[in-house]
PDB file of N, CA, C and O in Angstrom, chain B, residues numbered from 101:
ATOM      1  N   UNK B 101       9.987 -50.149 -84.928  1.00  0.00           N
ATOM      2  CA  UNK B 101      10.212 -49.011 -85.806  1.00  0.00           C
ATOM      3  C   UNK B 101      10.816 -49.453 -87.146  1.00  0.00           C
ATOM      4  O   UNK B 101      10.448 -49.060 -88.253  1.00  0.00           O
ATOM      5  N   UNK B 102      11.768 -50.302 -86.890  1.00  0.00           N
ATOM      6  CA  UNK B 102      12.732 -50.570 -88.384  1.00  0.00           C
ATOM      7  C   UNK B 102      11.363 -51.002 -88.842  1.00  0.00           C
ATOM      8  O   UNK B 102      10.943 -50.034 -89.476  1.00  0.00           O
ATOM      9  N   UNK B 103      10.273 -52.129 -88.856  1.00  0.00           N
ATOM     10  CA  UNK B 103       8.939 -52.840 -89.540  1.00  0.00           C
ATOM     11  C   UNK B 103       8.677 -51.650 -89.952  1.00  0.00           C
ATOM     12  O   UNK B 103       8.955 -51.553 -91.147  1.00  0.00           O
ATOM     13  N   UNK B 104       8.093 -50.288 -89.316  1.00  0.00           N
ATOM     14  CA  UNK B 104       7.312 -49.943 -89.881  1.00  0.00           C
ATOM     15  C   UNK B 104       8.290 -48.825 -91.622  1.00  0.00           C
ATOM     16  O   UNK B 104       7.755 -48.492 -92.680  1.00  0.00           O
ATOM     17  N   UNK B 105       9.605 -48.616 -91.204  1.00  0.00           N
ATOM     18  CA  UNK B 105      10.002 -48.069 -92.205  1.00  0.00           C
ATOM     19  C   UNK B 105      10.021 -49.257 -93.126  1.00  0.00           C
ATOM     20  O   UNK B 105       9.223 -48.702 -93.881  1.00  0.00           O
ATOM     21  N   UNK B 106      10.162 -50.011 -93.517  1.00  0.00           N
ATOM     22  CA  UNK B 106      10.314 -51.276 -94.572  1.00  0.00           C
ATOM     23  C   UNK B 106       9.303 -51.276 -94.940  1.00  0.00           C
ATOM     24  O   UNK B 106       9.324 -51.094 -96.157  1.00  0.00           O
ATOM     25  N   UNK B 107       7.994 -51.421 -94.434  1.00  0.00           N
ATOM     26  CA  UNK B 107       6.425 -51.269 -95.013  1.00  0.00           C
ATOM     27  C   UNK B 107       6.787 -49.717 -95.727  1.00  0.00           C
ATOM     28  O   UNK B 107       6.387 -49.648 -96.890  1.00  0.00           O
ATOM     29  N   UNK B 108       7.250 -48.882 -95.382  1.00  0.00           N
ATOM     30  CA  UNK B 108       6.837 -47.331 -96.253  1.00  0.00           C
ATOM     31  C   UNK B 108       8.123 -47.533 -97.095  1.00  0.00           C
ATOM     32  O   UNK B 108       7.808 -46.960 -98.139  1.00  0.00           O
ATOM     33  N   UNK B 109       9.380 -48.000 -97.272  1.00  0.00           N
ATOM     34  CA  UNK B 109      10.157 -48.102 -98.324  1.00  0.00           C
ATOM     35  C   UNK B 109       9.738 -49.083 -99.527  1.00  0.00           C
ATOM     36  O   UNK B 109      10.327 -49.091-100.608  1.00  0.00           O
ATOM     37  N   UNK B 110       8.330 -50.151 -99.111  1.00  0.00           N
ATOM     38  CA  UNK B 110       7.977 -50.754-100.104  1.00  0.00           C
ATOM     39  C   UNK B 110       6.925 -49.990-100.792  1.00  0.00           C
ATOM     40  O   UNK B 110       6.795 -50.137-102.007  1.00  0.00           O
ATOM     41  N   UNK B 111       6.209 -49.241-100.179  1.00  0.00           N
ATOM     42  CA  UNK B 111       5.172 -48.163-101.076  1.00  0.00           C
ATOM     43  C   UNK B 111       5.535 -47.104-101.404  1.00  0.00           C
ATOM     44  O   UNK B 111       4.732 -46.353-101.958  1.00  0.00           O
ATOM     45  N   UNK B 112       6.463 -46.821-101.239  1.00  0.00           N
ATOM     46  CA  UNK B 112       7.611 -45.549-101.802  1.00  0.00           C
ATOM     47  C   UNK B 112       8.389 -45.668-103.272  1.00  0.00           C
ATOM     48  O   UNK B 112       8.662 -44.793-104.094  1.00  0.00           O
ATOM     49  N   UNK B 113       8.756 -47.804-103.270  1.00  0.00           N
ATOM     50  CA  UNK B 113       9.517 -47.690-103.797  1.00  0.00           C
ATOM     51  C   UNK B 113       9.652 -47.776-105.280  1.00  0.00           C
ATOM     52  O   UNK B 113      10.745 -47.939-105.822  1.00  0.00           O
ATOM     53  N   UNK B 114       7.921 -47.603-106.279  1.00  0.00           N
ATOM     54  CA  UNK B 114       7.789 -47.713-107.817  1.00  0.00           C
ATOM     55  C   UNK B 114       8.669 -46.522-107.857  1.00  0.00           C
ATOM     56  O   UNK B 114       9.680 -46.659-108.546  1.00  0.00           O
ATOM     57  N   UNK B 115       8.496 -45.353-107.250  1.00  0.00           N
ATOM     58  CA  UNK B 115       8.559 -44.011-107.331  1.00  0.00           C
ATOM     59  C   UNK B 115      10.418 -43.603-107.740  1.00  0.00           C
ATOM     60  O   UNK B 115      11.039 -42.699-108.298  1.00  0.00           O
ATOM     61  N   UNK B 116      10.656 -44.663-107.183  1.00  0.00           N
ATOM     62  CA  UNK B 116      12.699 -44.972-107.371  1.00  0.00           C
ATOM     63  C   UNK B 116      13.196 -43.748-106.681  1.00  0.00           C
ATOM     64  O   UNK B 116      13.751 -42.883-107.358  1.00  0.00           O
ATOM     65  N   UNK B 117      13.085 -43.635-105.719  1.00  0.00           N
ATOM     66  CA  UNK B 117      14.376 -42.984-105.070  1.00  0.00           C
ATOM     67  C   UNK B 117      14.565 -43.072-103.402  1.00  0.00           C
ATOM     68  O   UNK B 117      13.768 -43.440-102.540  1.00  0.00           O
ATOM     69  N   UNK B 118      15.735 -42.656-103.318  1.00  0.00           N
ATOM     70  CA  UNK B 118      16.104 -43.147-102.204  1.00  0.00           C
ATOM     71  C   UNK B 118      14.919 -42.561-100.758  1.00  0.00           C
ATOM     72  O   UNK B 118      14.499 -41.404-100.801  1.00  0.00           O
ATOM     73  N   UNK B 119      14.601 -43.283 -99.857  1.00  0.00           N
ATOM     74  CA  UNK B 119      13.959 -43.070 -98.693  1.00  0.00           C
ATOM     75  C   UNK B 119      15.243 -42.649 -97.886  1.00  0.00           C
ATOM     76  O   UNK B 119      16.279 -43.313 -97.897  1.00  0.00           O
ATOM     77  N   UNK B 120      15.045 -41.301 -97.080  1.00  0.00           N
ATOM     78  CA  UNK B 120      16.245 -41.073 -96.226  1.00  0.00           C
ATOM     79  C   UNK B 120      16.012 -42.200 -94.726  1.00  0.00           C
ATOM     80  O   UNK B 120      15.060 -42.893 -94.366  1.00  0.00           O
ATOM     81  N   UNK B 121      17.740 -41.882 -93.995  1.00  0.00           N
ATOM     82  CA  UNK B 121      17.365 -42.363 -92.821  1.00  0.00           C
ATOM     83  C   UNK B 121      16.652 -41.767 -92.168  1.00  0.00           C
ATOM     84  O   UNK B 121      16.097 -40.774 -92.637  1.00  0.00           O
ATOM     85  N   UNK B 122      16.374 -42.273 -90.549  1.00  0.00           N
ATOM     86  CA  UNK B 122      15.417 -41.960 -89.513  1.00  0.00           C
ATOM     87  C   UNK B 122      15.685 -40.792 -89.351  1.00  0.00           C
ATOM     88  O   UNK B 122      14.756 -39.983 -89.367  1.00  0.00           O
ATOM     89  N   UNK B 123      16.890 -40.392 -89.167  1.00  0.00           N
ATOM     90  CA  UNK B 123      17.991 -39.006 -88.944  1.00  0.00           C
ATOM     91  C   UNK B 123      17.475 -37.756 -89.753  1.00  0.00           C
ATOM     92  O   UNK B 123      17.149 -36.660 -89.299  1.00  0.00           O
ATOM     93  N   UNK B 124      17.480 -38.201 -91.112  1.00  0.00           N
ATOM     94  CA  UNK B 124      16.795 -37.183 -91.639  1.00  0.00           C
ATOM     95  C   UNK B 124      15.569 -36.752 -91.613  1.00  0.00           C
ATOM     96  O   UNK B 124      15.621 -35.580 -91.986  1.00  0.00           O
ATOM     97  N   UNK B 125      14.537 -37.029 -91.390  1.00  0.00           N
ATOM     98  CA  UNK B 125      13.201 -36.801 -91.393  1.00  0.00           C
ATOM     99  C   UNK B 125      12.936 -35.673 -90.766  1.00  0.00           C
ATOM    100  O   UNK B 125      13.528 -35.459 -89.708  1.00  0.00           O
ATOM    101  N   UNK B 126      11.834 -34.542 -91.361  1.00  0.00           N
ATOM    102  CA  UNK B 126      11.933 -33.641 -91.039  1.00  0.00           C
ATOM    103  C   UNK B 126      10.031 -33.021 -91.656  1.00  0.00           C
ATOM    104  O   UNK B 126       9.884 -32.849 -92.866  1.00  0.00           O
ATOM    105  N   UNK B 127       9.034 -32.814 -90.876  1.00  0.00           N
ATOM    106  CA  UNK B 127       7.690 -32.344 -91.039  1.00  0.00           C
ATOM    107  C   UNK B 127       7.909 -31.954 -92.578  1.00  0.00           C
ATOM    108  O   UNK B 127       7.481 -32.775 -93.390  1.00  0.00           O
ATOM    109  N   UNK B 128       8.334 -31.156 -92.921  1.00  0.00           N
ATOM    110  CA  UNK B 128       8.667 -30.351 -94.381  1.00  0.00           C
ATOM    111  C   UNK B 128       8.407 -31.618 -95.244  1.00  0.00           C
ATOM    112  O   UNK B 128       7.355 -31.771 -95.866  1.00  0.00           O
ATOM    113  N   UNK B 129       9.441 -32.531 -95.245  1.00  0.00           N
ATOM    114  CA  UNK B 129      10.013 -33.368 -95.486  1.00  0.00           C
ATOM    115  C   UNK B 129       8.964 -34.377 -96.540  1.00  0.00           C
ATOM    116  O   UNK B 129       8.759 -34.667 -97.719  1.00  0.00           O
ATOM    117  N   UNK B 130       8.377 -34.715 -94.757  1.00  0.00           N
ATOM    118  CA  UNK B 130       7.533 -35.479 -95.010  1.00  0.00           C
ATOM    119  C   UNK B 130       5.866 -35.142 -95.549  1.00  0.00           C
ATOM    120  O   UNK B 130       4.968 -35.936 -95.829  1.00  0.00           O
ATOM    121  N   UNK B 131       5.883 -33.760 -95.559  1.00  0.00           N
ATOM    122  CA  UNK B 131       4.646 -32.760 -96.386  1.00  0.00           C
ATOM    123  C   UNK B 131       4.723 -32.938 -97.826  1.00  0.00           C
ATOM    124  O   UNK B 131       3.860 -33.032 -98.698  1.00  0.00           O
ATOM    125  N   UNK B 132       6.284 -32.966 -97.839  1.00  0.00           N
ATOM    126  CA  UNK B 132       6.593 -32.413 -99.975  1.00  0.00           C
ATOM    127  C   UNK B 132       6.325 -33.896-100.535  1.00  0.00           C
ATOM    128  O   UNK B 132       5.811 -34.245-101.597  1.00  0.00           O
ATOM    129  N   UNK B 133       6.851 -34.668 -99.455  1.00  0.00           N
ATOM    130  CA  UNK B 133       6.767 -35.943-100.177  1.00  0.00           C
ATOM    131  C   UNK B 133       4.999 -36.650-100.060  1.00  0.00           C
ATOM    132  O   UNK B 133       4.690 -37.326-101.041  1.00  0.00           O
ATOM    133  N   UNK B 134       4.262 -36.558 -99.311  1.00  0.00           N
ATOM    134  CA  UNK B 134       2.819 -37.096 -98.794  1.00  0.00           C
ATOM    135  C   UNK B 134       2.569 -35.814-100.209  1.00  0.00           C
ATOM    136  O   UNK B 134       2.331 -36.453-101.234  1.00  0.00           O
ATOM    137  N   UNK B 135       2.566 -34.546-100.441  1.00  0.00           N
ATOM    138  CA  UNK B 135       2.370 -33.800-101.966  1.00  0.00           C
ATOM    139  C   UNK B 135       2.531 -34.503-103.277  1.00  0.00           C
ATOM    140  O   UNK B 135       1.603 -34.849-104.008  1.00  0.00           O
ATOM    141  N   UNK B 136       3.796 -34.675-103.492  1.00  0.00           N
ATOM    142  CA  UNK B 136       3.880 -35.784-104.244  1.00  0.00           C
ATOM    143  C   UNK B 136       3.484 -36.511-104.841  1.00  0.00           C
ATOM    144  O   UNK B 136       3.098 -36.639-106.003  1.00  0.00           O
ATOM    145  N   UNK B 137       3.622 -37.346-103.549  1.00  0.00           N
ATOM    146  CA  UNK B 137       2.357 -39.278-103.901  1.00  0.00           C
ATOM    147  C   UNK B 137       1.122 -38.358-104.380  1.00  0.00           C
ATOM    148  O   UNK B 137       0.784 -38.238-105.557  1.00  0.00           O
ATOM    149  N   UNK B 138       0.637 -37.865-103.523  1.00  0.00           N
ATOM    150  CA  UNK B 138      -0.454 -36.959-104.176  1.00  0.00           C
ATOM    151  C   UNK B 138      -0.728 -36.282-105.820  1.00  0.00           C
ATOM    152  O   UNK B 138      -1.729 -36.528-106.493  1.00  0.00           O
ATOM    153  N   UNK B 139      -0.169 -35.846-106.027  1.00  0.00           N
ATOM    154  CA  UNK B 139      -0.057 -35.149-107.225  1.00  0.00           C
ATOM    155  C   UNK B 139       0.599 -36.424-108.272  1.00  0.00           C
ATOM    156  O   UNK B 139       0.276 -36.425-109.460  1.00  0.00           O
ATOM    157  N   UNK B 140       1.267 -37.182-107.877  1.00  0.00           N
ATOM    158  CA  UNK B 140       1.280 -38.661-109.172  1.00  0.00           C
ATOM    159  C   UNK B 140       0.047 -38.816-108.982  1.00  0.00           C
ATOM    160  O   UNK B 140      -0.815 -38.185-109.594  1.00  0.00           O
ATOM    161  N   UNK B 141      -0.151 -39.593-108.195  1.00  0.00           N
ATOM    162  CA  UNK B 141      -1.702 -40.199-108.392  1.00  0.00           C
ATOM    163  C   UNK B 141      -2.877 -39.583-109.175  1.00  0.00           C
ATOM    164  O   UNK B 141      -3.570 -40.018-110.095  1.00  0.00           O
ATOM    165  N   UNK B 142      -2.867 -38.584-108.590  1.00  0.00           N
ATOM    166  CA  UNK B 142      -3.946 -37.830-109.362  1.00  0.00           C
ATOM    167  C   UNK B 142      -4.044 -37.512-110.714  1.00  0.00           C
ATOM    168  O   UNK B 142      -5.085 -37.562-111.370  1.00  0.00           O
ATOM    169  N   UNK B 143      -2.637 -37.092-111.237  1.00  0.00           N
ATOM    170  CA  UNK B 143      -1.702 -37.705-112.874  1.00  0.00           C
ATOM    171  C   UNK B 143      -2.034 -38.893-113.126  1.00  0.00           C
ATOM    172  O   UNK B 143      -2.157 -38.999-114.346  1.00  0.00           O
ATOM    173  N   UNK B 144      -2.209 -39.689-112.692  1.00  0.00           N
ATOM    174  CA  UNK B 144      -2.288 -41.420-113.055  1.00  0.00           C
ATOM    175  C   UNK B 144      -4.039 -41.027-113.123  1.00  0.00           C
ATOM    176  O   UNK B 144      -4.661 -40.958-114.183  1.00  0.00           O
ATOM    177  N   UNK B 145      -4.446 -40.872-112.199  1.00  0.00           N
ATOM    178  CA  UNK B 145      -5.941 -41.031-112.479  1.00  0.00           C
ATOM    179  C   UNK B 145      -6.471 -40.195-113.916  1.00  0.00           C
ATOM    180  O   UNK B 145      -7.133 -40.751-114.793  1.00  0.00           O
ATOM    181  N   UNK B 146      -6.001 -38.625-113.966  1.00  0.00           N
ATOM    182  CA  UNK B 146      -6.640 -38.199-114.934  1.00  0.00           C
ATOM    183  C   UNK B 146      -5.634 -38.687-116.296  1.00  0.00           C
ATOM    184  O   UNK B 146      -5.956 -38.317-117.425  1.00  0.00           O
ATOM    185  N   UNK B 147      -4.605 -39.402-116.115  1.00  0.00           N
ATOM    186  CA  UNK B 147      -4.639 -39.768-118.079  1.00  0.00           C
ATOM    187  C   UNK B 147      -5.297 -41.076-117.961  1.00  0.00           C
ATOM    188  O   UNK B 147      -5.098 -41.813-118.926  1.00  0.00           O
ATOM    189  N   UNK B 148      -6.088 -41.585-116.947  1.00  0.00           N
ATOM    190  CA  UNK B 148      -6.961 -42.986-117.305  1.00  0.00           C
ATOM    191  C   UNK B 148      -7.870 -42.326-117.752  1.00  0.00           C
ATOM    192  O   UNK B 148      -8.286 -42.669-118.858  1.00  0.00           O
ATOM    193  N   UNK B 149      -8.360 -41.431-117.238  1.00  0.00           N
ATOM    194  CA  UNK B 149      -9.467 -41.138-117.665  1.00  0.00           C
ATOM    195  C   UNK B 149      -9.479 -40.387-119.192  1.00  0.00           C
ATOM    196  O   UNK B 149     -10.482 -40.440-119.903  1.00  0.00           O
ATOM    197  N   UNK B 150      -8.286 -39.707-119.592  1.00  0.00           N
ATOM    198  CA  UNK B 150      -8.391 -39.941-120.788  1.00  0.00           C
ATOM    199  C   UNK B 150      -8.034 -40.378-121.617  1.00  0.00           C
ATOM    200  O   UNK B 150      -8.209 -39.842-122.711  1.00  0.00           O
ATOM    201  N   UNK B 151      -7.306 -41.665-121.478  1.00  0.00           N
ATOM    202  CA  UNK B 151      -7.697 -42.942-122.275  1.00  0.00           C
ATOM    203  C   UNK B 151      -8.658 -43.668-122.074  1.00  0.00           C
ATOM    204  O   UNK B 151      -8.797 -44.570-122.900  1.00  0.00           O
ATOM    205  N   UNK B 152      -9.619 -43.592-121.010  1.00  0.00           N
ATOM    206  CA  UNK B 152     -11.016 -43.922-121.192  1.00  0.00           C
ATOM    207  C   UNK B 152     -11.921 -43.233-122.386  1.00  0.00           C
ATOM    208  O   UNK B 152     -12.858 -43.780-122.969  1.00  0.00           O
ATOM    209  N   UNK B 153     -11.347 -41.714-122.643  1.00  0.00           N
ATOM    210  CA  UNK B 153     -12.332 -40.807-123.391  1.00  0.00           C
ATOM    211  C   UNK B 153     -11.961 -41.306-124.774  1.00  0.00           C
ATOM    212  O   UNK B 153     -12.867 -41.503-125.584  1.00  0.00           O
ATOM    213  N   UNK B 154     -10.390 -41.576-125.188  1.00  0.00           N
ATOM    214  CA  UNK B 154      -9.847 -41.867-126.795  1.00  0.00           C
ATOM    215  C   UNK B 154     -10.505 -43.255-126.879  1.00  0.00           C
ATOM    216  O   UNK B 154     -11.005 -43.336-128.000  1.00  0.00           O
ATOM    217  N   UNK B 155     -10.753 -44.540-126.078  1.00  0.00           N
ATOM    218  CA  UNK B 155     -11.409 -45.356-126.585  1.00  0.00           C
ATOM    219  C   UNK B 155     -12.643 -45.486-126.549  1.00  0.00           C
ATOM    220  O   UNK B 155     -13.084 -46.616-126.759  1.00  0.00           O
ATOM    221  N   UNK B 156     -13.620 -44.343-126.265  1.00  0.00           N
ATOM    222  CA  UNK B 156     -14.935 -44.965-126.160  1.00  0.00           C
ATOM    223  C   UNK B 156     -14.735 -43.627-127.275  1.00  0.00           C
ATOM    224  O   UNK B 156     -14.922 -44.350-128.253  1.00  0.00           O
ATOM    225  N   UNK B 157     -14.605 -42.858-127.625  1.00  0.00           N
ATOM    226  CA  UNK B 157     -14.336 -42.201-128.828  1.00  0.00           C
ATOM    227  C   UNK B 157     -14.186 -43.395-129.966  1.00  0.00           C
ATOM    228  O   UNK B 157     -15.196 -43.974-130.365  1.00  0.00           O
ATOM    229  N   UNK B 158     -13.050 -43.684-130.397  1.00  0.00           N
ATOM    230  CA  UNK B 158     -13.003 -44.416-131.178  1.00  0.00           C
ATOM    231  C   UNK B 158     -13.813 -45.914-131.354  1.00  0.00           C
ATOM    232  O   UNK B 158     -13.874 -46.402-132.482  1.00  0.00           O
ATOM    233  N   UNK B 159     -14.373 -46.554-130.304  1.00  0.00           N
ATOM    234  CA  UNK B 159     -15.246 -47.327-130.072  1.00  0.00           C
ATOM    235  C   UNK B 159     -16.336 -46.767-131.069  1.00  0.00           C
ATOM    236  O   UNK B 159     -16.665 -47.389-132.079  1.00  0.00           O
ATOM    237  N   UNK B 160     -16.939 -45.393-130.666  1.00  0.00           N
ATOM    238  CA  UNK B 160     -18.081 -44.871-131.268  1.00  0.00           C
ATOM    239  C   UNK B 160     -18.061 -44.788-132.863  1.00  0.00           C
ATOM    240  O   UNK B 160     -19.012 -45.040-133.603  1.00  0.00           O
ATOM    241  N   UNK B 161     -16.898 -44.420-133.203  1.00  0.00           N
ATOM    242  CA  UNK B 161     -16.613 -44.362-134.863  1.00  0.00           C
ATOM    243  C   UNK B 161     -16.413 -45.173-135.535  1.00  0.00           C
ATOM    244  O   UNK B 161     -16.631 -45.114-136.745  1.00  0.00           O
ATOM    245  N   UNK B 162     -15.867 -46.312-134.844  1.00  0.00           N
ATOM    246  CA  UNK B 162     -16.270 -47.751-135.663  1.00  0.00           C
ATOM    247  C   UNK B 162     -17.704 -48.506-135.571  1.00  0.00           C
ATOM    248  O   UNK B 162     -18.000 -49.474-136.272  1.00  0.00           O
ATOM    249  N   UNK B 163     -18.577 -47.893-134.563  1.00  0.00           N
ATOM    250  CA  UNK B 163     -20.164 -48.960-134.926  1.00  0.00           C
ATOM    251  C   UNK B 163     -20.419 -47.458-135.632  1.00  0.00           C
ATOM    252  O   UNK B 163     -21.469 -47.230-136.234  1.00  0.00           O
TER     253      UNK B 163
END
């Protein structure tokens, strides 16, 4: 058990904040946070994508 929390405090941990103990864990808990990761990511994906759009924009106006 301790292995497998150390594997999820290292993919938790760009995010900076504290992982509770075992004690705390609670379905809710672990919903808002699996939301979360969710909803960054998906933030991360759509401003790539539009900084994909400002440089092939500007790509286009210089040829």
């Amino acid at each position: 058990m301790q292995q497998n929390n150390s594997a999820i405090k290292h993919l938790i941990k760009p995010f900076s904040f504290e992982f509770p103990q075992l004690e705390q864990f609670s379905p809710l808990f672990l919903n808002n946070l699996n939301q979360d990761y969710i909803i960054t990511n998906l933030q991360f994906i759509m401003s790539l994508y539009s900084l994909r759009d400002i440089i092939w924009t500007i790509t286009q106006e210089l040829c």
